[in-house]
C-alpha positions in Angstrom: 196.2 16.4 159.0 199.9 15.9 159.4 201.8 14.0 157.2 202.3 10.4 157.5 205.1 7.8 156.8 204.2 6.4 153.6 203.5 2.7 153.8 205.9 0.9 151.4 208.8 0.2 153.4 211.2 0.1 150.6 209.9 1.5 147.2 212.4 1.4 144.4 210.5 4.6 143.0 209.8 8.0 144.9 207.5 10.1 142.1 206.8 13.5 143.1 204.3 14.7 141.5 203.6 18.9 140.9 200.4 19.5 140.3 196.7 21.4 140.8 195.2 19.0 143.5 191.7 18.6 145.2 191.4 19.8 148.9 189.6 17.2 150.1 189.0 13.6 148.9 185.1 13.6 147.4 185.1 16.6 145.1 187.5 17.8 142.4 187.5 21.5 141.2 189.2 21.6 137.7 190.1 19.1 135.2 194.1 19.1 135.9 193.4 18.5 139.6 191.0 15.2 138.7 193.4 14.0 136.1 196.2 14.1 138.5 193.8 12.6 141.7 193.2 9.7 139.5 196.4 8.9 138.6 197.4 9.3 142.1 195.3 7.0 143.3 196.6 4.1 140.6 199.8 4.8 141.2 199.7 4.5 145.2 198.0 0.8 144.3 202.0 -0.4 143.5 203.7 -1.3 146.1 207.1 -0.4 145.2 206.0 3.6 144.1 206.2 6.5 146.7 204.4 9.7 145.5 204.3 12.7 147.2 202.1 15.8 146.1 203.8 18.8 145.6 200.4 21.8 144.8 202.2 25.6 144.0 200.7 28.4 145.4 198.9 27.3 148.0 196.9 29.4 151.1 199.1 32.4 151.9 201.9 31.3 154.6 204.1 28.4 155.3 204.3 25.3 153.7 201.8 22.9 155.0 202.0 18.8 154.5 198.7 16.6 154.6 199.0 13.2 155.4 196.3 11.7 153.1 195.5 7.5 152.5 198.7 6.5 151.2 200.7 9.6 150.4 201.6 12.7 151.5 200.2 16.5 149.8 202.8 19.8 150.1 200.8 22.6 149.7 203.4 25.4 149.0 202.0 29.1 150.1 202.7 32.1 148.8 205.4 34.0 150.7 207.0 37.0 150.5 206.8 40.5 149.0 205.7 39.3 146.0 202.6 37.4 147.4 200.3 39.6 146.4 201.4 39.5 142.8 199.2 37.7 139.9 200.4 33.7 140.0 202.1 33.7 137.1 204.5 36.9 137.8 204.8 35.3 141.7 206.1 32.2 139.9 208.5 34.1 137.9 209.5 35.9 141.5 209.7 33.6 144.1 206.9 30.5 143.6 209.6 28.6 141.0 212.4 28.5 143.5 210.1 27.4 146.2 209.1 24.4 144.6 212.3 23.7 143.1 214.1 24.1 146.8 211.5 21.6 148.4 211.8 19.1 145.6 215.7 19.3 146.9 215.0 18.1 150.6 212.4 15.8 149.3 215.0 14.0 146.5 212.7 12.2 144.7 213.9 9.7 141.9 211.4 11.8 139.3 209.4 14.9 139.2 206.1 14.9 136.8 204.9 18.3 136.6 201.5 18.2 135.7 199.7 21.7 134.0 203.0 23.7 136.1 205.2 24.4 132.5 207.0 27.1 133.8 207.7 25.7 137.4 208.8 22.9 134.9 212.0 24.3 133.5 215.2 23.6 134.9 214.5 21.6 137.1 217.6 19.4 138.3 215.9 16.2 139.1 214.7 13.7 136.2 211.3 14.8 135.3 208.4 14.8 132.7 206.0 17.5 131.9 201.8 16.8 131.2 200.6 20.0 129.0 197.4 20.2 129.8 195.9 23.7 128.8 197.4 26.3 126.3 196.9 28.9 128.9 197.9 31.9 126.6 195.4 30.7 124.4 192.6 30.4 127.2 193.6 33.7 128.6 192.3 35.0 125.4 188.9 34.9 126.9 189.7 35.8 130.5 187.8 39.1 130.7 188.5 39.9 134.6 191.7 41.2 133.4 190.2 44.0 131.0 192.7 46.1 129.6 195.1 44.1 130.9 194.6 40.8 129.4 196.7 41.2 126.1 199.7 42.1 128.2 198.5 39.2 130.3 198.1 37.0 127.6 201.6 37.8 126.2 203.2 37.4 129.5 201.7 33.5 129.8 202.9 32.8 125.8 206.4 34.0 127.2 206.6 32.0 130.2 204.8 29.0 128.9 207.2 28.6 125.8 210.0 29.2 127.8 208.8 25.8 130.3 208.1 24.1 126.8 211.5 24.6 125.8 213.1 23.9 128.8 211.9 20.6 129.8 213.4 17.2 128.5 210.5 15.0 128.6 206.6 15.6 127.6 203.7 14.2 127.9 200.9 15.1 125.3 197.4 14.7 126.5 196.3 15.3 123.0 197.7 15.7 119.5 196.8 19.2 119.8 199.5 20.0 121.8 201.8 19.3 119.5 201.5 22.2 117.3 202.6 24.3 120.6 206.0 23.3 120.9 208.3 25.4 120.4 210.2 24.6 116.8 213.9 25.0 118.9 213.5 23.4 122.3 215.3 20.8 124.6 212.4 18.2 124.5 214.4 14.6 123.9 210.9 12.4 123.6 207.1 13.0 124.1 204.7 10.1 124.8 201.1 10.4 123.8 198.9 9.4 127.7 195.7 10.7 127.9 193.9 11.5 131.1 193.0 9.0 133.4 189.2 8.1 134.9 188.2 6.3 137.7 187.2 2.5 137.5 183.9 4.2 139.5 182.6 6.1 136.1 182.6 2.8 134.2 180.7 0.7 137.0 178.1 3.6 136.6 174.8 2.4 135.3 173.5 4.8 132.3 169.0 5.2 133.0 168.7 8.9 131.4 165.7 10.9 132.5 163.6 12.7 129.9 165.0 15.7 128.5 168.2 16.1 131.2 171.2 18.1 130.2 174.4 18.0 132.1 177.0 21.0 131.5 180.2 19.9 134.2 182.6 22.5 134.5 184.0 26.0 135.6 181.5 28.7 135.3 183.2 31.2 133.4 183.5 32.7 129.9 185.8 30.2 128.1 183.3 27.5 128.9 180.4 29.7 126.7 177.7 28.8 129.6 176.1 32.1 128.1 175.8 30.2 124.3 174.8 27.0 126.4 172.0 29.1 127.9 170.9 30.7 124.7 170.7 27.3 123.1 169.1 25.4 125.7 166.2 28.0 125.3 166.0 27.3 121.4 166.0 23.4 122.8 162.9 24.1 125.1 161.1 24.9 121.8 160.9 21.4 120.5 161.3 19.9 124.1 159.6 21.9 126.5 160.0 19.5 129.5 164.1 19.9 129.1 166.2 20.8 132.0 169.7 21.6 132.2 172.2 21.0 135.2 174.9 23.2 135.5 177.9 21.7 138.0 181.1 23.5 138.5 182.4 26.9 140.5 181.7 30.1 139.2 183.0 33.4 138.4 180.7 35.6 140.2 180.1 38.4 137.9 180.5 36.0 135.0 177.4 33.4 136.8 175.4 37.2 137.2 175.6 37.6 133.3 174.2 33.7 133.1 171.0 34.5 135.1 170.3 37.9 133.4 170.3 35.6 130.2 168.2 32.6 132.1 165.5 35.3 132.6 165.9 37.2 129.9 165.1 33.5 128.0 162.2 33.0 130.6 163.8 29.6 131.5 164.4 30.5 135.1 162.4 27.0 136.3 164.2 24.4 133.9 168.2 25.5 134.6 169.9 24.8 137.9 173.5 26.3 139.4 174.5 23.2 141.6 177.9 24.3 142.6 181.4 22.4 142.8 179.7 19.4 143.8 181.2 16.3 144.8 182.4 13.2 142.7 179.9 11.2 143.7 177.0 13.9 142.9 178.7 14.3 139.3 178.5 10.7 138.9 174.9 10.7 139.9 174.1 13.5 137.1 176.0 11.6 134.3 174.1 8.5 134.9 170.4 10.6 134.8 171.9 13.2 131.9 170.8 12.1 128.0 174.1 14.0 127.1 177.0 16.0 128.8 177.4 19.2 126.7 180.9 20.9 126.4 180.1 24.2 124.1 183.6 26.1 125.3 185.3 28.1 122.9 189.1 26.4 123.7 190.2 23.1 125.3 192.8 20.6 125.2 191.4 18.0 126.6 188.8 18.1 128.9 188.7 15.1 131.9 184.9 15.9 131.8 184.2 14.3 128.4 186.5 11.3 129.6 184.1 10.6 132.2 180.9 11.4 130.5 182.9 8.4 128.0 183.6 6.0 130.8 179.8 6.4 132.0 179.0 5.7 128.6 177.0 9.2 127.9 176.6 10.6 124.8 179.0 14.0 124.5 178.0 16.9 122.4 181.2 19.2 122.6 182.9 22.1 120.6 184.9 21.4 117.3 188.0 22.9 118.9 191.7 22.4 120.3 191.9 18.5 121.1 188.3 17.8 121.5 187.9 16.3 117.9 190.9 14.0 119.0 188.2 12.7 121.5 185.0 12.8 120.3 184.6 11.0 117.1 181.8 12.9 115.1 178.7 10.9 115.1 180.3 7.5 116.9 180.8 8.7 120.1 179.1 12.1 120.2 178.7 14.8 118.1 180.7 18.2 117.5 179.5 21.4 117.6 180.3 24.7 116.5 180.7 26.8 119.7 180.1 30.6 118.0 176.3 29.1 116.6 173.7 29.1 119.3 171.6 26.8 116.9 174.8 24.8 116.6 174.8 23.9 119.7 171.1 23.1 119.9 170.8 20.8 117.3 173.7 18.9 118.4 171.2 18.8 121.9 168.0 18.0 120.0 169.5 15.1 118.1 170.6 13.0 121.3 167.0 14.1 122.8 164.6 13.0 119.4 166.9 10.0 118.8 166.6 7.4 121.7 168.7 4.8 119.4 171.5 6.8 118.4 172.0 8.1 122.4 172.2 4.5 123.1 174.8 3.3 120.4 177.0 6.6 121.0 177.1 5.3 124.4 177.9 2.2 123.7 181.1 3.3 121.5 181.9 5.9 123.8 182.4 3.9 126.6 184.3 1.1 124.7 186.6 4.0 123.1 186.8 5.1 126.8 187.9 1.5 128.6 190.6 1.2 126.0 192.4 4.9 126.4 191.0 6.5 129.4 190.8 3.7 132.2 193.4 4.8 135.0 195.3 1.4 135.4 196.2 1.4 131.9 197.0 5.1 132.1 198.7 4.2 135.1 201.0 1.6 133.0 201.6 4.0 130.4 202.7 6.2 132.4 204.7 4.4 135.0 206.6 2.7 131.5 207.5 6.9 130.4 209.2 7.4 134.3 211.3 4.1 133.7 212.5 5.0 130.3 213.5 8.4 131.7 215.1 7.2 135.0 217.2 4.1 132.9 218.7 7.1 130.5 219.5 9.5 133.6 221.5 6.8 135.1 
């Protein structure tokens, strides 16, 4: 598709927004790019806002624009000499000027960069930043990079306090965050906006099927799918008619490791790979699951768990990063301990032997989520935080 003239004839506010974003409409791969499709999507609902997608590091090769329902998406390729080179060093190169010299023709009124912290800094137009990971902290458990992941991991600390230090405004997903701001940095005001969730996952209708675990997210070793594995297997004991449902892309020698343990735990006919599947199909899951598990060993704060909330499924997730911000211990769901196998399973076993307490962690859950996570008031929040900052630039 080419891009299209966006419809408002006359919008007082032109939003650029810099960000992971889905390649096509149904399915969402990665938490960043759902948060910032659904807030997309609210924000393209007010007539006087223009937003235009800017997504770094696209395909290899010129800048391409996609005319989607409403707005317009820039994916930015990778050009150059240095397109070869690992993301974060092509940024450092080449991919920051990029983005900063299309967000010049474009002249939008704000820039919100959402997840991009080092893309972030300097940038001449006013703008707001959304942390959403801690990557030097999550490339801690990145083991494609072997012996080259410290230096890796030092390199992201670098550039990722140098963004948090360099921007003006912040958004903080989670209180988490907090304690990763640099002590000497340029930030004049942070708001506290958590992700947003589509009105869809609330209208969802919660009839759980005997025994049916869903796990939703990237196959790799910072999500501890190998733990989940071991676990579900100590779950089977008690609940032999158990499955669980594994949605999200994977890290192929990562997803190898997962089935050596699957038949190593002789449970090769009760868990099932089903891929980056499509919003719909994840929808479908939460509403059949008795509990979305999150066992990862770091998050901030994971869209997944606000949907499981919205859908009003009980979430047993790690006691880490911003999670217990989240999920309120035995209201809502029930923390875990994501380096105890057994942890995790009786955190499992207690939604599946306790029909009652599913229900009324449900219940809570999706009340706590229609309050903080629903995208028009998300939307609101938000949309309040770009007026502040465009009535003090002006």
């Amino acid at each position: 598709n080419s891009c299209r003239r966006n419809s408002s004839s006359d919008p007082t506010m032109h939003v650029a927004i810099v960000t992971a974003f889905p390649d096509d409409a149904h399915s969402i791969d990665g938490g960043v790019a759902g948060a910032a499709r659904y807030l997309v999507d609210e924000l393209k609902k007010h007539p006087d806002v223009k937003v235009t997608v800017i997504v770094p590091r696209g395909p290899a090769g010129e800048t391409v624009c996609e005319g989607w329902d409403g707005f317009n998406v820039f994916r930015v390729g990778k050009m150059g000499p240095w397109s070869f080179l690992p993301a974060t060093v092509y940024d450092m190169l080449a991919g920051k000027r990029r983005i900063h010299s299309l967000l010049k023709q474009l002249k939008p009124d704000i820039v919100h960069f959402q997840g991009a912290t080092f893309l972030a800094a300097d940038c001449r137009q006013p703008n707001i930043l959304t942390i959403h990971g801690i990557a030097e902290k999550d490339a801690t458990w990145d083991s494609r990079w072997r012996i080259l992941r410290r230096p890796r991991r030092l390199l992201l600390k670098l550039t990722e306090n140098y963004g948090r230090r360099r921007v003006p405004h912040v958004v903080l997903i989670s209180e988490y965050v907090r304690d990763f701001l640099p002590k000497k940095n340029g930030i004049r005001k942070t708001w506290f906006i958590e992700n947003p969730v589509a009105d869809s996952y609330f209208d969802l209708e919660w009839a759980p099927e005997p025994g049916r675990i869903f796990c939703c997210t990237r196959i790799r070793p910072l999500k501890n799918i190998l733990g989940m594995i071991r676990a579900f297997a100590l779950v089977v004991q008690q609940f032999p008619h158990a499955q669980l449902r594994i949605a999200g892309t994977p890290e192929t020698a990562y997803l190898e490791a997962c089935k050596k343990q699957i038949r190593a735990a002789g449970v090769q006919d009760k868990v099932h790979f089903l891929g980056n599947i499509s919003i719909k199909d994840v929808q479908h899951e939460l509403s059949k699951a008795n509990c979305l598990v999150v066992p990862s060993f770091q998050e901030n704060a994971p869209l997944t768990i606000a949907e499981a909330m919205a859908a009003g499924v009980p979430v047993v997730a790690s006691r880490v990063g911003g999670i217990p911000w989240m999920v309120e211990n035995g209201k809502t769901g029930l923390q875990i301990d994501p380096m105890n196998d057994r942890s995790i399973a009786d955190g499992v076993k207690r939604i599946l032997s306790d029909e009652a307490l599913a229900r009324s962690m449900g219940r809570c859950a999706k009340e706590a989520a229609g309050k903080r996570f629903r995208a028009s008031v998300v939307c609101e929040k938000t949309l309040q935080a770009y007026r502040e900052i465009l009535a003090e630039s002006h």
